[in-house]
N, C-alpha and C positions, 0 to 999 in steps of 0.2 A: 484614442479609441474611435472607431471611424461603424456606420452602420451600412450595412450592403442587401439586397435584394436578390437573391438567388430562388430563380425560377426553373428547377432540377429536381422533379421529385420521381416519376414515373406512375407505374401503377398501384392499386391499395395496396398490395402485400409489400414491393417497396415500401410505399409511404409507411405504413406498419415497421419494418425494419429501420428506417431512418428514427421512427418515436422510441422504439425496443433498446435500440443502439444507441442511442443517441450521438447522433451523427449526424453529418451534412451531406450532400455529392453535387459533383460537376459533372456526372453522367462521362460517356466517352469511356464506358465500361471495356472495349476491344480494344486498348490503347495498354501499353505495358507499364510494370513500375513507375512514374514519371519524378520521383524522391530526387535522381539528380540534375532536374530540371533549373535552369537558372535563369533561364528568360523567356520570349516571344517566340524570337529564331530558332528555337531548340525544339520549342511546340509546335508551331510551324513545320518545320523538317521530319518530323515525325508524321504529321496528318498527311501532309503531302505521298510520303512514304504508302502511306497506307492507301489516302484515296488520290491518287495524281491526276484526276480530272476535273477536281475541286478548283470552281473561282479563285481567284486570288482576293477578291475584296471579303469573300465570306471566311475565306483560310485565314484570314489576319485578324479578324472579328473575333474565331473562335480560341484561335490561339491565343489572345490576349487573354478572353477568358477565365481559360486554364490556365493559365500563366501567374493570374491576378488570384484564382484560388488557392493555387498552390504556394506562391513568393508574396501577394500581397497583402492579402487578410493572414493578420495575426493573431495569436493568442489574447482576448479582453475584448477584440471588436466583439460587434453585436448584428446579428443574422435573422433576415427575415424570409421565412420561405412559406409561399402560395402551397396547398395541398391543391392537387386536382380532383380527386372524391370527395373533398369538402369544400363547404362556401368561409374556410375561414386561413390565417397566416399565422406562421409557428415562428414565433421568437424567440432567440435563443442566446448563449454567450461562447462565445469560440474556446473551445479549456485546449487545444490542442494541437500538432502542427501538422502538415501534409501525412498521410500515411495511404500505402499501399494494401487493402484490404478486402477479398471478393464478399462479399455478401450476398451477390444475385445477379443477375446477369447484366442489369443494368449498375452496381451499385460496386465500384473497386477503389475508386479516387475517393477519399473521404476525408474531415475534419471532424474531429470530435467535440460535442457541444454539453452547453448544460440548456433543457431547457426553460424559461423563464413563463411563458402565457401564449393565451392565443387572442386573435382579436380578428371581427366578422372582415371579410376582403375589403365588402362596403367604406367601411370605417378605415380601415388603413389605407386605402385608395383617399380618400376627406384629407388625414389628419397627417401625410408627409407628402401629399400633391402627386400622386404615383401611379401611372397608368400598366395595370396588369398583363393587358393588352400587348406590351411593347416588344418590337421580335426579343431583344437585348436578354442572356440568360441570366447576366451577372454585372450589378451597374450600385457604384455607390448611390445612398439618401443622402438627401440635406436635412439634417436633423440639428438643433440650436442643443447644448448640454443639457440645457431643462429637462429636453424633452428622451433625452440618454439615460439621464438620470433615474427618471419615473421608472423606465423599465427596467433599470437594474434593481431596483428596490423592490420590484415585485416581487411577494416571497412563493418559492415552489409549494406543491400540492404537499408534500411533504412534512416540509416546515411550520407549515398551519396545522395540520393534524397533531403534530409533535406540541407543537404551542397549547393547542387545544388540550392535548393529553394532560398538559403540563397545570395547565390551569384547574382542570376536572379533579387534577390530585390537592392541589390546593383549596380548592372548596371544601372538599371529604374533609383535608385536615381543619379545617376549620367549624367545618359541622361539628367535629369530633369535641373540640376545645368549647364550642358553646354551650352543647349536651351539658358537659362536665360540670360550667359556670351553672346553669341551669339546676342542676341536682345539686349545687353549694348552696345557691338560694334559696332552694326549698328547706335545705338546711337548717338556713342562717337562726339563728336565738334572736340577735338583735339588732336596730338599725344600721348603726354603726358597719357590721360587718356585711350587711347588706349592700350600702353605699360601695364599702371598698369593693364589693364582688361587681358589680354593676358600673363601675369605672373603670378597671379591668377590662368589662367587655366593651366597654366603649371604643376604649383606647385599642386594644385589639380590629376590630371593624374598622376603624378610621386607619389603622397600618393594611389594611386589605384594602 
């Protein structure tokens, strides 16, 4: 599993589209299908095609890029992308492989993601030594597994709600079983059956 910094977002309604879809992009939206891409030179020969008056040091830059979005981040790496309408980065897990897909005018070359958290630029610039700033659109981290790890376990928005739901039903039923002990003991005749009703609810409370 390897973690990368993809600095490709465009504008808000993009960015919007990228959260929507849950997707990635390498932008280069006027470029065709690139599915049967298998290298550098292939990507290369194609921009060239397109703009022939393009540098060579910057033509080999880009096309590595795409190259490296499309052949090298695979399904499980983990993706980290700058919003430009916000001050924070969208972490995510790659569920998916190259696909050719228009979404907007900016948005055709896509990866499909799940997303995990966000965390303020500040802070992600601190905590993997990572300067935003950098021309570079698409450039692996150095990240130790620890710290891989943390953000795969981060659970989606989702998954807490569900949790939450899960547990809210769990209290109700237990409200519901204490009620019940509750109107035995007002019942009860005599010690004896007191104790047992009251042990019962003990034991009950100590399994919650």
């Amino acid at each position: 599993m390897k973690f990368w910094l993809l600095k490709a977002a465009g504008t808000l309604e993009d960015e919007e589209l990228i959260l929507e879809n849950s997707v990635i992009t390498i932008g280069w939206a006027e470029f065709p299908d690139l599915s049967s891409i298998k290298n550098e030179a292939q990507v290369k020969k194609i921009m060239l095609e397109k703009y022939p008056g393009m540098q060579e040091t910057r033509s080999s830059a880009w096309a590595r890029e795409i190259n490296s979005f499309i052949t090298k981040i695979k399904k499980g790496d983990l993706v980290a992308v700058p919003l430009k309408t916000r001050n924070e980065i969208l972490i995510g897990k790659v569920t998916g492989d190259y696909e050719y897909r228009q979404l907007s005018d900016f948005i055709s070359h896509i990866r499909s993601m799940k997303w995990l958290k966000t965390l303020p630029k500040g802070d992600f610039e601190e905590e993997y030594d990572i300067d935003l700033n950098s021309p570079e659109v698409l450039t692996l981290i150095e990240a130790d597994s620890e710290k891989l790890s943390c953000i795969i376990e981060i659970k989606s928005l989702g998954d807490i709600v569900e949790e939450l739901n899960f547990a809210l039903d769990e209290l109700g039923s237990l409200k519901e079983k204490l009620l019940e002990f509750t109107y035995k003991l007002a019942e009860a005749e005599d010690i004896s059956e007191v104790k047992t009703i009251a042990a019962e609810m003990e034991r009950m409370l100590k399994e919650k």
